[in-house]
FIRO-570014 format. One record per residue (C-alpha): residue in three letters; chain; x, y, z. Coordinates in nm, 2 decimals, decimal comma, padded with zeros to 4 digits. Layout:
// FIRO-570014
<"ALA" "A" <X Y Z>>,
...
***
This chain:
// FIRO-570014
<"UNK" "A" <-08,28 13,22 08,64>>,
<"UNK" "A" <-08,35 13,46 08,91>>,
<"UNK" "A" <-08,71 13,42 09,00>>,
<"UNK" "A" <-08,81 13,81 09,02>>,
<"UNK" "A" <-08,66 13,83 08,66>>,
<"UNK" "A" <-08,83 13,57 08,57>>,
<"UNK" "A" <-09,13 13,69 08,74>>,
<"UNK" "A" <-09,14 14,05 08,47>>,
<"UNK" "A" <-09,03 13,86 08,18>>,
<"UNK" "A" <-09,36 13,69 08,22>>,
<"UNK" "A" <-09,52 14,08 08,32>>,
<"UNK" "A" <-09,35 14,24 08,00>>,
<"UNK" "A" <-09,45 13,96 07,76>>,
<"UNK" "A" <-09,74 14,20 07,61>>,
<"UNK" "A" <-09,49 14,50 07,54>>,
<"UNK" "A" <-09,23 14,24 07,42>>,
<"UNK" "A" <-09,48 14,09 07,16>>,
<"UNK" "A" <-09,51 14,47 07,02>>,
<"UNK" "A" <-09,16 14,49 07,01>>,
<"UNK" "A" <-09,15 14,21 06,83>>,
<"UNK" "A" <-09,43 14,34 06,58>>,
<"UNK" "A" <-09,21 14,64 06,52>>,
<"UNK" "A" <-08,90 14,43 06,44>>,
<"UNK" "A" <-09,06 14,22 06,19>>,
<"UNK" "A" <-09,23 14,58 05,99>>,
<"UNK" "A" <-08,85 14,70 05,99>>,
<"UNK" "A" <-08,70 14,39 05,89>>,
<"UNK" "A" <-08,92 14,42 05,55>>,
<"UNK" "A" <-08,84 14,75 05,55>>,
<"UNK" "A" <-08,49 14,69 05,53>>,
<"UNK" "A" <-08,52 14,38 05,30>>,
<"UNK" "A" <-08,76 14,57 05,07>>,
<"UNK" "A" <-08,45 14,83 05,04>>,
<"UNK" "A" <-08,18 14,53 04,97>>,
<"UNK" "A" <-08,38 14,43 04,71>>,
<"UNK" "A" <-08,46 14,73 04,52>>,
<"UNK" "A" <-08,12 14,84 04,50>>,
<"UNK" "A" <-07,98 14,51 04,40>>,
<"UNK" "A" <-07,75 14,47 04,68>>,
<"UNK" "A" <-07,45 14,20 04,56>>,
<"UNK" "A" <-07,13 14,00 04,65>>,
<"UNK" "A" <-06,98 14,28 04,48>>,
<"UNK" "A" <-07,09 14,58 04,67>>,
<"UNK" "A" <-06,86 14,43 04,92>>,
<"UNK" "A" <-06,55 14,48 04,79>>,
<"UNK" "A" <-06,32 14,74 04,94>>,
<"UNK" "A" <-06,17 15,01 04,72>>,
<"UNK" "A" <-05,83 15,26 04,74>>,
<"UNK" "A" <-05,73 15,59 04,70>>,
<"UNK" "A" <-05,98 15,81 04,59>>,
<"UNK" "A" <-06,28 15,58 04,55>>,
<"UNK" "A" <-06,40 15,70 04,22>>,
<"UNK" "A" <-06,69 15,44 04,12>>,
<"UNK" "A" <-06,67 15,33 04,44>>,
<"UNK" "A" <-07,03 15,12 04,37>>,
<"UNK" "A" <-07,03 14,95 04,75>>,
<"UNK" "A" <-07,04 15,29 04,89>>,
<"UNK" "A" <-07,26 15,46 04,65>>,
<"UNK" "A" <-07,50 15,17 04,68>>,
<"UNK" "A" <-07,53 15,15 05,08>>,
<"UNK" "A" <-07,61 15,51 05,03>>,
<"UNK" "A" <-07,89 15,45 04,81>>,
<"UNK" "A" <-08,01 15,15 05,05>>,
<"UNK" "A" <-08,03 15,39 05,38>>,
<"UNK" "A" <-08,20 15,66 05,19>>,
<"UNK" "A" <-08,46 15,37 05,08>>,
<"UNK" "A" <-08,45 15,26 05,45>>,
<"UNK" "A" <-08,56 15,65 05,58>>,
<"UNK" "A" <-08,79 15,74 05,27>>,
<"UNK" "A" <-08,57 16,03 05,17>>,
<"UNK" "A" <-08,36 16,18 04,85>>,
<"UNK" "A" <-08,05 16,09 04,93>>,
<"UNK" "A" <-07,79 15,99 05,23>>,
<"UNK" "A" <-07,46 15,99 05,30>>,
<"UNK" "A" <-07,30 15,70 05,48>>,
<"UNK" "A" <-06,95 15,67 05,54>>,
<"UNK" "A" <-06,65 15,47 05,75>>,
<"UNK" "A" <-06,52 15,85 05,75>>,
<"UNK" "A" <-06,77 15,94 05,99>>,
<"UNK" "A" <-06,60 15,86 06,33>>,
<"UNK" "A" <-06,96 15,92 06,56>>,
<"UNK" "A" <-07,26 16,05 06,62>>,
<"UNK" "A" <-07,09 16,36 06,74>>,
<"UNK" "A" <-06,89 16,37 06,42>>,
<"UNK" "A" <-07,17 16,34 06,18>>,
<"UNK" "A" <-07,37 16,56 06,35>>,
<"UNK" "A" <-07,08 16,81 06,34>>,
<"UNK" "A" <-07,05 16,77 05,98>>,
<"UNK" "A" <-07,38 16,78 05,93>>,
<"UNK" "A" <-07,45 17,14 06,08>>,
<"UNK" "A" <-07,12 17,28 05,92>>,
<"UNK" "A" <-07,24 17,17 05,59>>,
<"UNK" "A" <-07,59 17,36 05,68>>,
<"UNK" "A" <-07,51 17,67 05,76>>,
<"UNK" "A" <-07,26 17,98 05,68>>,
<"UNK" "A" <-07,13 18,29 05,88>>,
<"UNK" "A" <-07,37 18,49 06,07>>,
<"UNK" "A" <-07,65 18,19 06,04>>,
<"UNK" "A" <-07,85 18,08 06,33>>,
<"UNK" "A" <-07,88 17,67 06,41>>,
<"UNK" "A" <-08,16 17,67 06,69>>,
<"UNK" "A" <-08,26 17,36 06,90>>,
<"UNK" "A" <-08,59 17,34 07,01>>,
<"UNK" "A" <-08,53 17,04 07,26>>,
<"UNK" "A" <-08,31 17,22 07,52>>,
<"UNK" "A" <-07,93 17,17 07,56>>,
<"UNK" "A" <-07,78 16,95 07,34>>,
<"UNK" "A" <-07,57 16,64 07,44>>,
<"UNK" "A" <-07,23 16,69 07,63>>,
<"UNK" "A" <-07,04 16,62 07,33>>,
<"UNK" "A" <-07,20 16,87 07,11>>,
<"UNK" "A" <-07,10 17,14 07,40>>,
<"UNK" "A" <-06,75 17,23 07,24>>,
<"UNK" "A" <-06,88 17,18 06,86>>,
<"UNK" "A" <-07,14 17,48 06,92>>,
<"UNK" "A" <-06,91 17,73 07,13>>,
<"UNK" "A" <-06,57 17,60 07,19>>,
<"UNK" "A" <-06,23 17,76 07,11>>,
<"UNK" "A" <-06,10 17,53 06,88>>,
<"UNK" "A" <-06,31 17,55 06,54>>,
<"UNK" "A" <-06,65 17,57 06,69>>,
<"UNK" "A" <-06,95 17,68 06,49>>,
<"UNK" "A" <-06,96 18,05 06,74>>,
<"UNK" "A" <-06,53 18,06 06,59>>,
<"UNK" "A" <-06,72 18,07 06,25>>,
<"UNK" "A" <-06,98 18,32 06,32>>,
<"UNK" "A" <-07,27 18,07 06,38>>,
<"UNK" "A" <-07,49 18,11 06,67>>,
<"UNK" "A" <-07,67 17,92 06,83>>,
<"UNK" "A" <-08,00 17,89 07,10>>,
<"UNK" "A" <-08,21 17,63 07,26>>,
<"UNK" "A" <-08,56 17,68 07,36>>,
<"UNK" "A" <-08,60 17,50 07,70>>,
<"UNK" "A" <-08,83 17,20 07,72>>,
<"UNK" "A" <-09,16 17,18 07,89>>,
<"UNK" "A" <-09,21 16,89 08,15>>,
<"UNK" "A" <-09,02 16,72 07,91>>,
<"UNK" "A" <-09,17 16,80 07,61>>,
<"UNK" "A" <-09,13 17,03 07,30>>,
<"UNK" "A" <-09,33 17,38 07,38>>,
<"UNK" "A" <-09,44 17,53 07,00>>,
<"UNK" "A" <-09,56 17,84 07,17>>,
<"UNK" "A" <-09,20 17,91 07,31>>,
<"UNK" "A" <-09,04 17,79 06,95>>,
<"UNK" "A" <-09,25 17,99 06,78>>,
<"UNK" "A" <-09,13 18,28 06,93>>,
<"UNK" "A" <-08,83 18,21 06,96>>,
<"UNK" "A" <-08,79 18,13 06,53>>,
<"UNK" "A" <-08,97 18,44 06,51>>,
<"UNK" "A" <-08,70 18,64 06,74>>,
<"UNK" "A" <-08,34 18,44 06,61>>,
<"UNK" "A" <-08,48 18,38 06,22>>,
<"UNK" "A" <-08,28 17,98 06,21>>,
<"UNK" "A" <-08,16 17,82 05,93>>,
<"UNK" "A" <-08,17 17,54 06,11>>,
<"UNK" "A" <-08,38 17,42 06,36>>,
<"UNK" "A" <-08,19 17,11 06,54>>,
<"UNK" "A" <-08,39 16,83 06,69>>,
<"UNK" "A" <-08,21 16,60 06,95>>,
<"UNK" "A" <-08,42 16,29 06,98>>,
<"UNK" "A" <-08,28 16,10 07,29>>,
<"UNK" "A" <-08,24 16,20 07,67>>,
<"UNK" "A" <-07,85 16,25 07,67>>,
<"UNK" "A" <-07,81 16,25 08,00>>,
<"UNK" "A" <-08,12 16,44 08,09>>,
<"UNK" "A" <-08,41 16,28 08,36>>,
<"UNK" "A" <-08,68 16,25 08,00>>,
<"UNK" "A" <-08,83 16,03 07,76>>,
<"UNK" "A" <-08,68 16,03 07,41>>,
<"UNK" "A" <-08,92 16,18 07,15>>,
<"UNK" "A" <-09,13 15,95 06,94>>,
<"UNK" "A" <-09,18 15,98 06,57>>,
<"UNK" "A" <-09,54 16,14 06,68>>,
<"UNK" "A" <-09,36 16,40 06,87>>,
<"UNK" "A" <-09,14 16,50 06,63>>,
<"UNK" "A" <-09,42 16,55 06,33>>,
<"UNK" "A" <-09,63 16,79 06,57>>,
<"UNK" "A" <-09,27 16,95 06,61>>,
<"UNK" "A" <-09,24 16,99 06,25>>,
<"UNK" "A" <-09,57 17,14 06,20>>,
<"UNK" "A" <-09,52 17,41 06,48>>,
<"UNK" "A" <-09,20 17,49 06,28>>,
<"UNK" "A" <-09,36 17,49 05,95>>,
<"UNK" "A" <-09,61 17,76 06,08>>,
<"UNK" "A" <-09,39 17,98 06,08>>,
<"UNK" "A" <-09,08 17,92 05,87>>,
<"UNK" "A" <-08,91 17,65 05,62>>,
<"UNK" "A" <-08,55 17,66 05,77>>,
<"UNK" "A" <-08,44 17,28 05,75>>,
<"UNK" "A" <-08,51 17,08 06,01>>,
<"UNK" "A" <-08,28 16,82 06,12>>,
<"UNK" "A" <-08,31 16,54 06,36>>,
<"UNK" "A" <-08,02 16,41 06,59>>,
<"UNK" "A" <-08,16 16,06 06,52>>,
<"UNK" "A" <-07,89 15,87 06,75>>,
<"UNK" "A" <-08,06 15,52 06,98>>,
<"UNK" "A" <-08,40 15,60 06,79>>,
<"UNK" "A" <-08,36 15,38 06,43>>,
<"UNK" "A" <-08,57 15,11 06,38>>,
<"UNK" "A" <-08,75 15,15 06,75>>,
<"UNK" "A" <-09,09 15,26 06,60>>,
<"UNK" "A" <-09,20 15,13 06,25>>,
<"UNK" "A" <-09,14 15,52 06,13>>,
<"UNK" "A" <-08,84 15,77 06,13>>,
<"UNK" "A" <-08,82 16,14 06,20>>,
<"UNK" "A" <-08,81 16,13 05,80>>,
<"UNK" "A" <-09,17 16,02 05,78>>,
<"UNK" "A" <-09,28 16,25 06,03>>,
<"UNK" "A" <-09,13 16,55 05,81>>,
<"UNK" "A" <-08,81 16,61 05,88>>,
<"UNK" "A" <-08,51 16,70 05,65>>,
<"UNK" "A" <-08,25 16,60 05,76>>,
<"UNK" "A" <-08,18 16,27 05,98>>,
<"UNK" "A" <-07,86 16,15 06,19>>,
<"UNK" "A" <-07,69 15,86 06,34>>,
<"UNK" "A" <-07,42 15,67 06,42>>,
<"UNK" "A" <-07,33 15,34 06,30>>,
<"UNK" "A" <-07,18 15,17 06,61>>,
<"UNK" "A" <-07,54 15,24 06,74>>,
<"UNK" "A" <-07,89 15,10 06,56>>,
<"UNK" "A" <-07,83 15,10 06,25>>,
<"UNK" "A" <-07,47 14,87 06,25>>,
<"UNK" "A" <-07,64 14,63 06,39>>,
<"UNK" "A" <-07,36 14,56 06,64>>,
<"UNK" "A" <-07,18 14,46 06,34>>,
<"UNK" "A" <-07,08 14,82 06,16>>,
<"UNK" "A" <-06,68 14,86 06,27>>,
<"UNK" "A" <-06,71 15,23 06,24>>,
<"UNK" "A" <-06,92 15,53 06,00>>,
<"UNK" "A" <-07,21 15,75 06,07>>,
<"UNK" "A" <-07,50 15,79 05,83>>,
<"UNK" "A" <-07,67 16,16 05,75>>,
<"UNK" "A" <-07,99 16,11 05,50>>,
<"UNK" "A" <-08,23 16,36 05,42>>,
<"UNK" "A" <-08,35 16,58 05,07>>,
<"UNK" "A" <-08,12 16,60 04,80>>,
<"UNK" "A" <-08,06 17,00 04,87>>,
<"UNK" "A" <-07,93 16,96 05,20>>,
<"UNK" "A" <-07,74 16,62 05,15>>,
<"UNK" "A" <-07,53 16,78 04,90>>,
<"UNK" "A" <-07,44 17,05 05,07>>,
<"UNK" "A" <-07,34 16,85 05,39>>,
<"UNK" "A" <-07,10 16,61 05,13>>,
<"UNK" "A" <-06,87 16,94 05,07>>,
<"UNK" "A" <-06,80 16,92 05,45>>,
<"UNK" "A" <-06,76 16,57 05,49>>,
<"UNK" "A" <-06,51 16,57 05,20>>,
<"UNK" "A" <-06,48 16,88 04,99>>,
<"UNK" "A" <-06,73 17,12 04,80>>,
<"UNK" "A" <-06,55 17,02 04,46>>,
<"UNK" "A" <-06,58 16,64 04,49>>,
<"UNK" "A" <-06,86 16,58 04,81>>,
<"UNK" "A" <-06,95 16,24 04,80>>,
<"UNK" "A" <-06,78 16,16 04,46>>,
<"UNK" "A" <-06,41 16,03 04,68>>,
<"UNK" "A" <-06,40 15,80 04,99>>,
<"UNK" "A" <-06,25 15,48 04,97>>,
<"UNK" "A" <-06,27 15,22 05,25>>,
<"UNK" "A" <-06,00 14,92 05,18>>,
<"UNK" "A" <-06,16 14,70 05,42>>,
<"UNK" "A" <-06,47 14,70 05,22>>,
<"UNK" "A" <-06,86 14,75 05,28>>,
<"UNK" "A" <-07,00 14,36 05,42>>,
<"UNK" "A" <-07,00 14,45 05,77>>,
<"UNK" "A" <-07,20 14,77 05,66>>,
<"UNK" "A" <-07,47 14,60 05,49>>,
<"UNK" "A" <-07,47 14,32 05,71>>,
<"UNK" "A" <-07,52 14,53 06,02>>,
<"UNK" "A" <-07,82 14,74 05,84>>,
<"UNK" "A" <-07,98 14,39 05,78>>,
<"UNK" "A" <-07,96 14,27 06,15>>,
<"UNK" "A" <-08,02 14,58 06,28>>,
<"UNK" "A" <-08,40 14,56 06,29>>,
<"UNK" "A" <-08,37 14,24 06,53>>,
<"UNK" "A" <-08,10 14,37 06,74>>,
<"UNK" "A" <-08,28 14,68 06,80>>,
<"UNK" "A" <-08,53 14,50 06,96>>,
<"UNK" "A" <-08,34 14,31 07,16>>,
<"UNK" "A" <-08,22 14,63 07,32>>,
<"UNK" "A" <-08,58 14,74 07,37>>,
<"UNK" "A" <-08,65 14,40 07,56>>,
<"UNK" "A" <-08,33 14,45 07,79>>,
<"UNK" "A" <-08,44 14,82 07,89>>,
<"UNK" "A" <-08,80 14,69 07,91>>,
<"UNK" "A" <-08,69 14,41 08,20>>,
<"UNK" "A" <-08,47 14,63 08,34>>,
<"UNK" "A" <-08,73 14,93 08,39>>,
<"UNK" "A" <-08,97 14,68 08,50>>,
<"UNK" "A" <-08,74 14,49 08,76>>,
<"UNK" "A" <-08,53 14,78 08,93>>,
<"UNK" "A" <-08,90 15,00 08,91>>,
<"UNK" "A" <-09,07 14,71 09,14>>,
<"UNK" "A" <-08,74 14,77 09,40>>,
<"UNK" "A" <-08,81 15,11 09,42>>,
<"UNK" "A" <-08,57 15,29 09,15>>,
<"UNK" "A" <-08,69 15,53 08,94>>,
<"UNK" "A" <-08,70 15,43 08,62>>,
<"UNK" "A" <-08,75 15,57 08,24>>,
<"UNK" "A" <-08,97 15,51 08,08>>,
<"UNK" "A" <-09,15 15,27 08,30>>,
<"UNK" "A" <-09,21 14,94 08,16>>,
<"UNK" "A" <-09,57 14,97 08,05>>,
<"UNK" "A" <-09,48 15,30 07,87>>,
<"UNK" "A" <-09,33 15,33 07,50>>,
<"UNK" "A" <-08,95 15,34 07,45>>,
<"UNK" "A" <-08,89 15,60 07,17>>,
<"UNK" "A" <-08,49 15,52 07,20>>,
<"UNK" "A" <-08,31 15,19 07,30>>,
<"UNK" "A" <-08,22 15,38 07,65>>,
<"UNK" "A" <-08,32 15,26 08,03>>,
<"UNK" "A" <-08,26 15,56 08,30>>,
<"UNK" "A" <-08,23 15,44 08,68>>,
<"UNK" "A" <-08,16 15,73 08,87>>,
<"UNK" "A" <-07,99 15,58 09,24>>,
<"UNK" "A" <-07,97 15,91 09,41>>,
<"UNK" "A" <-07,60 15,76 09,57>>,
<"UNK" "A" <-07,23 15,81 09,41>>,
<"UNK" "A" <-07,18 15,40 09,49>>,
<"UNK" "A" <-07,45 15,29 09,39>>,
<"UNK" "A" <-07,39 15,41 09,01>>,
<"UNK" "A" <-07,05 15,27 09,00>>,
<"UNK" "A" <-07,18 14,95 09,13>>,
<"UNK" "A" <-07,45 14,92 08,89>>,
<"UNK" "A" <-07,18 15,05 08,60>>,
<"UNK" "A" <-06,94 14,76 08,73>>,
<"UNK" "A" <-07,19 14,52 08,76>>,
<"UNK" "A" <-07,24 14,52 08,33>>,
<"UNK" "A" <-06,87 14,58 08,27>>,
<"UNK" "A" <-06,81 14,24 08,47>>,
<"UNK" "A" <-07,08 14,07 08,28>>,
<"UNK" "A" <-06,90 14,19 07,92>>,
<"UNK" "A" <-06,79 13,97 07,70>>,
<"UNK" "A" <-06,47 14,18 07,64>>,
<"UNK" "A" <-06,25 14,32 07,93>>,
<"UNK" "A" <-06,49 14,19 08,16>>,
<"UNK" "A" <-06,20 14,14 08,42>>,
<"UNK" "A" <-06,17 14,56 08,42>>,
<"UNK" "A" <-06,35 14,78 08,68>>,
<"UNK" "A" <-06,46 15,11 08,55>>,
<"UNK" "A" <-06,36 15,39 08,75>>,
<"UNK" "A" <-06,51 15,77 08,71>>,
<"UNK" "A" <-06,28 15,95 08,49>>,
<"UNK" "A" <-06,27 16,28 08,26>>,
<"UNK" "A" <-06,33 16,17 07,93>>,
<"UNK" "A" <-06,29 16,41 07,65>>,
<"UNK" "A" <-06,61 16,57 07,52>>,
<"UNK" "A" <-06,80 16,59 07,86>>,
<"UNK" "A" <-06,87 16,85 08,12>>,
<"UNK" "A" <-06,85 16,59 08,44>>,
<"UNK" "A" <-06,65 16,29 08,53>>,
<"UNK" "A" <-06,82 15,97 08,38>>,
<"UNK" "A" <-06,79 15,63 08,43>>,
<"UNK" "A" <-06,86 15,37 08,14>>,
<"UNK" "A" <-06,92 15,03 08,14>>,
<"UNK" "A" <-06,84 14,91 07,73>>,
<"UNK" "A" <-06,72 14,59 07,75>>,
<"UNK" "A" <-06,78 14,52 07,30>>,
<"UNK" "A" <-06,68 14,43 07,02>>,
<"UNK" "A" <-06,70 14,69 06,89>>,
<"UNK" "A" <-06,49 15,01 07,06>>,
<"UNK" "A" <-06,75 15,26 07,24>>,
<"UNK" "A" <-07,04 15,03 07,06>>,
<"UNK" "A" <-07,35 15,14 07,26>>,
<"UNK" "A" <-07,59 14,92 07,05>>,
<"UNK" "A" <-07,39 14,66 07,26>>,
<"UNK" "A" <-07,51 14,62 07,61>>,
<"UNK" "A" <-07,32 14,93 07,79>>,
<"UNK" "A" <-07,39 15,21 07,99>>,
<"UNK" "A" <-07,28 15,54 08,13>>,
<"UNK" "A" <-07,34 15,85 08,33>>,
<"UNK" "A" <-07,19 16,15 08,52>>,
<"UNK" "A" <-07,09 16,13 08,83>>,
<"UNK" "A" <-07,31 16,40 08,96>>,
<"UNK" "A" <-07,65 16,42 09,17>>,
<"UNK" "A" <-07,88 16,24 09,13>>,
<"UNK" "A" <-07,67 15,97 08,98>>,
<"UNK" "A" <-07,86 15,86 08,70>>,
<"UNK" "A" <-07,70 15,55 08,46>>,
<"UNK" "A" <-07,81 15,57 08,11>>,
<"UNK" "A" <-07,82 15,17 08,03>>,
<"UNK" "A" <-07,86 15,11 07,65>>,
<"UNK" "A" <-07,79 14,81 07,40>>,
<"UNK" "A" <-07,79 14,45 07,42>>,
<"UNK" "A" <-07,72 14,21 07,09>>,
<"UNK" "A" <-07,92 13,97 07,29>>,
<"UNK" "A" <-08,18 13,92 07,54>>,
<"UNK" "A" <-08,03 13,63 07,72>>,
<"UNK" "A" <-07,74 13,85 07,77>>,
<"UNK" "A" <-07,92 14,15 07,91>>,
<"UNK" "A" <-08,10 13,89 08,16>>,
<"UNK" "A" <-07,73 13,75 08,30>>,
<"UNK" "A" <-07,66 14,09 08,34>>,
<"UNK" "A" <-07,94 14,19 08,53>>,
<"UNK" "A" <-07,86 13,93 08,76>>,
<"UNK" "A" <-07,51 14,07 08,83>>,
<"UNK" "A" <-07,69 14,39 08,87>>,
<"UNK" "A" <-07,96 14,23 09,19>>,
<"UNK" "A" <-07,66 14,07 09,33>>,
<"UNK" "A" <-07,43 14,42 09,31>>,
<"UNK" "A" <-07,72 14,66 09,43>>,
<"UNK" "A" <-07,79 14,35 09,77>>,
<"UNK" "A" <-07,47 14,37 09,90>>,
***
């Protein structure tokens, strides 16, 4: 092993043993939730058709509300992404002439066309939509305030990671004092874009008050497992309005079958708690290693991760793609492919991707991404393992010498 990795593996062992502390409170938490809801062989079984008494699907619903402490939750192989369920989510939350507001600046790239695009956006249904600009980073109540006061929301929309901003993600402790700046002044729901932030702290958004929380299943929660689906949990009121979107108002979450059947789901929910953290341990060493050569880094390594997300801003167009090309050739699928910048569908800039998984677009797997604009920044996230995310770091050193 290289000896400077070696060196901040011994440096990080402190924030690694918390890590670790947080894994093993999820990994109950999960459990607990398994065996409360009886989880069997037979919730596995795929289903056809419609999916009436589809009990596999019903019942991994029941297990994720368990898992966030809330009413009920959708979770479904019908959900494609993040982007997706978020999309269904706010389209099952709000009517003509409402007003969704996000009080954590611009949304994700993604989200861009959902809120204002030409093609069956949420402004094509007579939705509008403003974000109240953050503050160094962080969530300003006395700008939200006013600005609930001056739009009157139905929703007030909470993104939790950095998308590809230069910030921390918001921790569970963020997101409560959030809630009760909101709650001063109004109860529209609040809900919680909740993508790279499961099972990183030993709470969720949920616990900290929100309504509403949502994810993706090829991230956290599937545990690197999950082929596909999105989860949306939250209180019974807002869940079942959100189920008429996914499917239809008459039959909501009633219909949905998945033939493959619901294994990989649960399995991935089980694992994910582990995995999770060793994510956290790869963006810890990371932070720490390219931080001592002079990168800046986020969060530095002796600060908390709220998401499974490392940002190393190179200030240089090669240096990105090298470091993007770098984890590509350490994947263990396509590994032999160079990523190029390229204009993928949902985003405002060329990007270049490293995603070399199992699992198509996985970002629970070791990947990473970023525009290809000043200053350059790669988002790093996921790892199923440690070891992994050390070989690749490696690549990385011997990449960013030449």
């Amino acid at each position: 092993m290289n000896e400077l990795i070696k060196t901040h593996i011994e440096k990080c062992s402190a924030r690694f043993a918390e890590i670790d502390a947080a894994a093993l409170h999820n990994q109950k938490k999960v459990l607990d939730a398994f065996r409360k809801n009886r989880v069997a062989l037979r919730h596995f079984n795929g289903t056809s058709g419609y999916g009436y008494d589809d009990e596999g699907r019903d019942n991994l619903a029941r297990v994720f509300a368990d898992v966030f402490h809330t009413e009920k939750a959708i979770v479904s192989p019908l959900l494609t992404s993040g982007t997706h369920a978020i999309t269904v989510a706010l389209f099952g939350l709000v009517k003509s002439g409402d007003v969704i507001l996000s009080i954590t600046g611009n949304p994700y790239d993604t989200l861009h066309g959902v809120i204002n695009g030409t093609n069956g956006s949420l402004a094509d249904y007579g939705v509008k939509f403003y974000s109240v600009p953050l503050s160094d980073g962080k969530i300003d109540c006395d700008k939200v305030t006013e600005a609930i006061k001056k739009y009157c929301p139905s929703v007030i929309y909470i993104q939790r990671s950095r998308g590809y901003e230069w910030r921390d993600a918001f921790s569970t402790e963020d997101i409560f004092k959030a809630v009760q700046c909101v709650r001063s002044v109004t109860d529209a729901c609040i809900a919680v874009d909740n993508c790279y932030g499961e099972f990183v702290e030993t709470s969720e958004p949920t616990d900290a008050g929100a309504d509403v929380v949502i994810g993706s299943l090829i991230k956290n929660p599937g545990g690197s497992i999950a082929p596909t689906g999105g989860y949306i949990a939250g209180k019974a009121k807002y869940i079942d309005k959100i189920a008429g979107r996914l499917t239809a108002p008459t039959v909501g979450t009633e219909v949905g079958s998945y033939a493959a059947g619901y294994r990989t789901f649960y399995q991935g929910l089980f694992l994910s708690p582990h995995v999770v953290a060793q994510s956290l341990k790869t963006a810890v060493l990371f932070s720490s290693v390219l931080g001592s050569l002079g990168y800046d880094v986020k969060p530095l390594p002796d600060e908390k991760f709220y998401d499974i997300v490392c940002s190393i801003r190179f200030g240089e167009k090669q240096k990105l793609i090298d470091f993007v090309q770098a984890i590509q050739y350490v994947s263990p699928v396509d590994s032999y492919v160079t990523p190029e910048p390229w204009a993928m569908p949902g985003y405002d800039d060329e990007v270049i991707m490293a995603a070399g998984c199992f699992v198509q677009g996985a970002s629970i797997e070791l990947s990473c991404d970023g525009p290809v604009r000043p200053p350059y920044i790669a988002y790093l996230q996921g790892g199923i393992t440690f070891e992994h995310g050390i070989i690749a770091l490696e690549k990385v050193l011997e990449n960013l010498n030449k």
